[in-house]
N, C-alpha and C positions, 0 to 999 in steps of 0.2 A: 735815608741812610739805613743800611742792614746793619742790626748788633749781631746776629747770630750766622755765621755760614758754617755749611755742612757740604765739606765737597767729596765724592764718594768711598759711601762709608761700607764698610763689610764686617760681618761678625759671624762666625759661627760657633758651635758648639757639637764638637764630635761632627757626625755626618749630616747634621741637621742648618740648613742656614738661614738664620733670624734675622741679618740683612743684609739688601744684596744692592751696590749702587748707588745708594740714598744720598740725594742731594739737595738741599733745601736753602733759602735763604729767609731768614725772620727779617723783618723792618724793626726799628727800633721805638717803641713805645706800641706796641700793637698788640694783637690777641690772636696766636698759630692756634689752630687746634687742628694734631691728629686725631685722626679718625680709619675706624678699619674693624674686623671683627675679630677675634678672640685668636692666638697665636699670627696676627698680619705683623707683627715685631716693632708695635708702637710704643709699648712700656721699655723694649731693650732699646727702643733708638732716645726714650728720655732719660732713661737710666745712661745711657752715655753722657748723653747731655749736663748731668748732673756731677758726671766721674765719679760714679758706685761700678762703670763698668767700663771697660775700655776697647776699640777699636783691633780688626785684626790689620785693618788698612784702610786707609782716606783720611780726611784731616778737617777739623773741627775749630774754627778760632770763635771769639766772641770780643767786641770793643776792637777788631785791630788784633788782639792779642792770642797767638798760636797755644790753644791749651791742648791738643793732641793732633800729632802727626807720627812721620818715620821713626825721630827720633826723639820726643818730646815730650811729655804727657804732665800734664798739673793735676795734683789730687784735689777732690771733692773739697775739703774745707779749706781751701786757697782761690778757689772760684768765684766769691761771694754769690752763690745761685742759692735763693729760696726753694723750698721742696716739699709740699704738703701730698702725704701719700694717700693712699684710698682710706686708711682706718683712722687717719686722723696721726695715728703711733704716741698719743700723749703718755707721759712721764704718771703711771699709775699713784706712784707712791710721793707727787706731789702735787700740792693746788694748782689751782688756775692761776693766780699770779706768778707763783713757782714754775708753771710751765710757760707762762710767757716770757719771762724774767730772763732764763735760763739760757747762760751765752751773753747776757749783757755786760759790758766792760766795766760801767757806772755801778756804783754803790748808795746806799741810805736815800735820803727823801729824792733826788736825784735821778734812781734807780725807779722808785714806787711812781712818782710824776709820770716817767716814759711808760710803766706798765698800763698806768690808767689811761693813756690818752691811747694806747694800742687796744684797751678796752673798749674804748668809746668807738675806734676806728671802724671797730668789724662788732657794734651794737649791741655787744655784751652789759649787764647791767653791774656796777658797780659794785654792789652786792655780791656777786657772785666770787670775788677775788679769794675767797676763803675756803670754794666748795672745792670738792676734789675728782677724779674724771667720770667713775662711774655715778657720780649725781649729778650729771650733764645728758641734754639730751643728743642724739646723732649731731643735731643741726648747733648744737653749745659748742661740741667738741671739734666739729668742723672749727668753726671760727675762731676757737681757741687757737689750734693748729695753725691756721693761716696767722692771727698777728703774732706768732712764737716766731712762724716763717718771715713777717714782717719785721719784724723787733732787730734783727739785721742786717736791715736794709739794705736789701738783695740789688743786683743790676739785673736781675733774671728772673721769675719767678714759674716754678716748673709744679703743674699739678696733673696726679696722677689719679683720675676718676673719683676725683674729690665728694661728687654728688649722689653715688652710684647707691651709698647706702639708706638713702633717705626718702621719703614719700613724695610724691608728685608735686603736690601743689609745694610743700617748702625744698622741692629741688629747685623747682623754676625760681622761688623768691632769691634764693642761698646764688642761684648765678646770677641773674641779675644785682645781688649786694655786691658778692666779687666782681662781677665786671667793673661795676663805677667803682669802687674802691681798688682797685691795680690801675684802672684809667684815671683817676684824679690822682695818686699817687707816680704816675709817670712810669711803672717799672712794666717793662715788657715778659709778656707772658705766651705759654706755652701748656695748653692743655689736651691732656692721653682723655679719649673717651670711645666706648664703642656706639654710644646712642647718638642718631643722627640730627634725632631733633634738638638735641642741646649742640650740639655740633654745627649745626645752620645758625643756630640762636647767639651764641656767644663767641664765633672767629669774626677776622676783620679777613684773616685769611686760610682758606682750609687746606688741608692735607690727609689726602685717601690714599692709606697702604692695604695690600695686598701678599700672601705670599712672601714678604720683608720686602717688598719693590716700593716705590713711590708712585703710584698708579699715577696721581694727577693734584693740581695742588692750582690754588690762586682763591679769588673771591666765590663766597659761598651762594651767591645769587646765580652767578657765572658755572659752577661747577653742577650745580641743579638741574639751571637751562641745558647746557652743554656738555652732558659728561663724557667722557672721552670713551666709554664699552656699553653694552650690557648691563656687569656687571655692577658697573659703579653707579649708573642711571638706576637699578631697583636696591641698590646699598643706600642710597641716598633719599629714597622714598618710593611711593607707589607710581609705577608708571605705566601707559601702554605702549607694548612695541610689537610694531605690526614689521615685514616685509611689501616692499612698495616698488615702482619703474620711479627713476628718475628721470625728470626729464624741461627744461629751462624753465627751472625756479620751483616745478611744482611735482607732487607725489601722485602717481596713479595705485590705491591701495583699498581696501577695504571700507575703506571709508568716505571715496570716491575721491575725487581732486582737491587736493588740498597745501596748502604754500609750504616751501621749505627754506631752513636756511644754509641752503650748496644749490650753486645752481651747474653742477657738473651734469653734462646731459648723456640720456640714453644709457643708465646703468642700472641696477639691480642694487638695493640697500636696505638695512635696517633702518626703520624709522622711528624716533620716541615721540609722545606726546605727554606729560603731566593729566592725571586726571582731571584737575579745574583748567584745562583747554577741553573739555568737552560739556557742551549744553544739549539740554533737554527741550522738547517743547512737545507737549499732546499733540497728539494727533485728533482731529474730529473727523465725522462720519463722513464727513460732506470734503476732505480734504481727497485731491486726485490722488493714487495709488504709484505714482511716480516721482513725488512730491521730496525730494531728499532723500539719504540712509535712515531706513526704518530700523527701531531693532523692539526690545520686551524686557519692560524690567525685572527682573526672575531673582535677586534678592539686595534686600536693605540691610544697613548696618549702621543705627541709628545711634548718634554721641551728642545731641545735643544741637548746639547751634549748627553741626555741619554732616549730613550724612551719603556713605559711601554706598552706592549705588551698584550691583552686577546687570549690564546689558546683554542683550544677544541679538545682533547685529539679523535683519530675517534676508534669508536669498528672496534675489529680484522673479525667481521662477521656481514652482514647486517641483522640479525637479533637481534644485541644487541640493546641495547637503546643508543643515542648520551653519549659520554664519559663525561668527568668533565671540568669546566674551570679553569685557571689555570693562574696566572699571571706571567710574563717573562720578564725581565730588561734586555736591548739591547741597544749598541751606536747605538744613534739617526740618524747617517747619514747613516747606512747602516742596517736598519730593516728592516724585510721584510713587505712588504703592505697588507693590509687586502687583505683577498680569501687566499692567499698562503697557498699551504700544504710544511710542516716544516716537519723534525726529531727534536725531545724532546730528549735529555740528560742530564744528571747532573753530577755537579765538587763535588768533596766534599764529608764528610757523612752528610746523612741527621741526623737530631736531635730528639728522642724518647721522646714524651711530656708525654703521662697519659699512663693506662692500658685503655681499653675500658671495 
C-alpha cells in the first residue's frame, strides 16, 4: 500500500521552474530518498510535502487523504508529518529535554517519562537532559532534532540532509541509527540528499531529479545497474560508457564482444559498465600478443581496502591512435602499479543507455 502519492506536481517561482511534472508514489512503512544535485528542486518537492510550501498545480494526498489539490490545501501543523531540517533548527534558549518536550500534550512525571524514553530512542545519555544546544555536538543535536520530530508521533517523517553537517565516519553511524530507528518504529520516511552514496545506503527506494523533473526513481540496486541516461549512470557513481554496434544480445565496442542487456539488433548505442565489471590480469612475456584487450595502467588511486585504477586500452596496430581511458576498481592490496600491461575483461552485461 502507498501512504504517500504525488500526482503531478508544478511549482514555480517568477520565470524560474523548480518542478516540473513530479510524480511519485512512497509505500508505506519504507525509506524514499530523493536524490539530485544542488537546485534539481528536491528540498522544494519536501518542503511541499511537509506544507511550508504549496503547489502551483497537481495534487498530493497521503493515508487516502487529499492534503493539496485544485481546491484544497491542509497546512503543515494539521498533517502530523515529522521534519528534521539540515541544522537540526534546536530551540537555542532551551535544554535538551525542553527541546524534546516541546509540543507535548502531557504534563509533570508523565511528560518527563516520555522525554526519557525519546532519549533513550535516538542514544542520547540520560545525563544530558539538562545541557543546552550549543554544548552538543553536530551528531547530539541531530538526535536531539529527530526524537523532538519523534515526540509526535509523526505518520511521515521528512529529512532534509540531515547528515550533511557531520564527519564521515559518524555520518555513516548516525544513518544507520536512523534507519533502524524509523524502521522499528514503523513511520515512513522520506529523505532530500545530494550524496549518492548515502543515497544507495539508506532508500528501499530511490528518486533522481534533475532540472525539477523526476529523471527516474524505483530500487537503488536497479537504478545503479540500469540508469535510464548518461547523466544519471555517472550521478549515481563512477562509470564507463563506451559507444558500441549492437547486435543479438552482444556489444561490438572497444572492448571487444561483450554481453548486453537489449538484445535489439543492428543498431548503434551507448553502453555502461560499473568499474568492478572490469578485471585485471598481468600479462607475461610468454603470453601471445593477441591474447584479449590489452591496455596500461597509467594511474592509481589508492583508499585502502579498494583501489581506483586509470587504463589505456593499447591499439591492436601501431598505427592506430592511443585507445580510450577507462576506469577499473581493484582490491587495493593487490593492484597492479602504474606502467603495467594488464588484460581488460568483464563480469556481467554491460547496460544499453541511449540510441546514438
Amino acid at each position: 500500500m502507498n501512504t504517500l502519492e504525488l500526482n503531478a506536481l508544478y511549482k514555480s517561482y517568477g520565470a524560474h521552474c523548480a518542478l516540473d511534472n513530479v510524480s511519485l508514489s512512497v509505500p508505506s512503512g519504507s525509506r524514499t530518498v530523493i536524490v539530485g544535485p544542488s537546485g534539481s528542486g528536491k528540498t522544494t518537492l519536501l518542503r511541499m510535502i511537509a506544507g511550508f510550501e504549496f503547489p502551483d498545480a497537481g495534487r498530493l494526498s497521503f493515508n487516502g487523504q487529499t492534503l493539496v489539490d485544485g481546491t484544497h490545501e491542509v497546512p503543515a501543523h494539521r498533517r502530523l508529518i515529522g521534519y528534521v531540517p539540515q541544522d537540526g533548527a534546536l530551540f537555542p534558549h532551551m535544554t535538551v529535554a525542553a527541546n524534546i518536550g516541546f509540543g507535548l500534550a502531557t504534563k509533570g512525571t508523565e511528560k518527563q517519562q516520555r522525554i526519557a524514553e525519546l532519549m533513550d530512542s535516538v542514544a542520547l545519555d540520560a545525563k544530558m537532559a539538562e545541557r543546552w544546544p550549543h554544548e552538543l555536538s553536530g551528531g547530539q543535536q541531530q538526535r536531539v532534532a529527530l526524537a523532538r520530530a519523534l515526540a509526535q508521533q509523526p505518520r511521515l517523517m521528512l529529512l532534509d540532509e540531515p547528515f550533511s553537517a557531520l564527519d564521515t565516519g559518524l555520518r555513516a553511524a548516525m544513518r544507520k541509527m536512523v534507519a533502524r530507528l524509523l524502521e522499528d518504529a514503523g513511520v515512513t520516511t522520506i529523505l532530500v540528499t545530494h550524496d549518492q552514496s548515502e543515497a544507495l545506503s539508506f532508500a528501499d527506494q530511490l528518486a533522481v531529479m534533475r532540472h525539477g523533473r523526476l529523471v527516474q526513481s524505483g530500487h537503488p540496486l536497479d537504478l545503479y545497474r540500469y540508469p535510464e541516461d548518461e547523466q544519471t549512470a555517472l550521478f549515481l557513481g563512477d562509470a564507463v560508457v563506451m559507444p558500441a554496434r549492437i547486435e543479438a544480445g552482444w556489444a561490438h565496442c572497444d572492448l571487444g564482444r561483450i554481453p548486453v542487456n537489449n538484445h535489439r539488433n543492428n543498431r548503434s548505442a551507448q553502453i555502461m559498465l560499473r568499474p568492478e565489471q572490469l578485471q585485471l590480469a598481468s600479462i607475461l612475456p610468454s603470453d601471445p600478443q593477441d591474447s584479449g584487450c590489452r591496455a596500461v595502467v597509467t594511474d592509481r588511486d589508492f583508499s585502502g581496502n579498494t583501489c581506483t585504477l586509470t587504463v589505456e586500452l593499447q591499439p591492436l596496430t601501431s598505427s592506430e591512435q592511443p585507445g580510450r581511458s577507462l576506469l577499473v576498481r581493484s582490491s587495493g592490496m593487490y593492484a597492479p602499479p602504474a606502467g603495467s600491461s594488464v588484460q581488460v575483461s568483464t563480469i556481467g552485461h554491460a547496460h544499453v543507455l541511449s540510441e546514438l
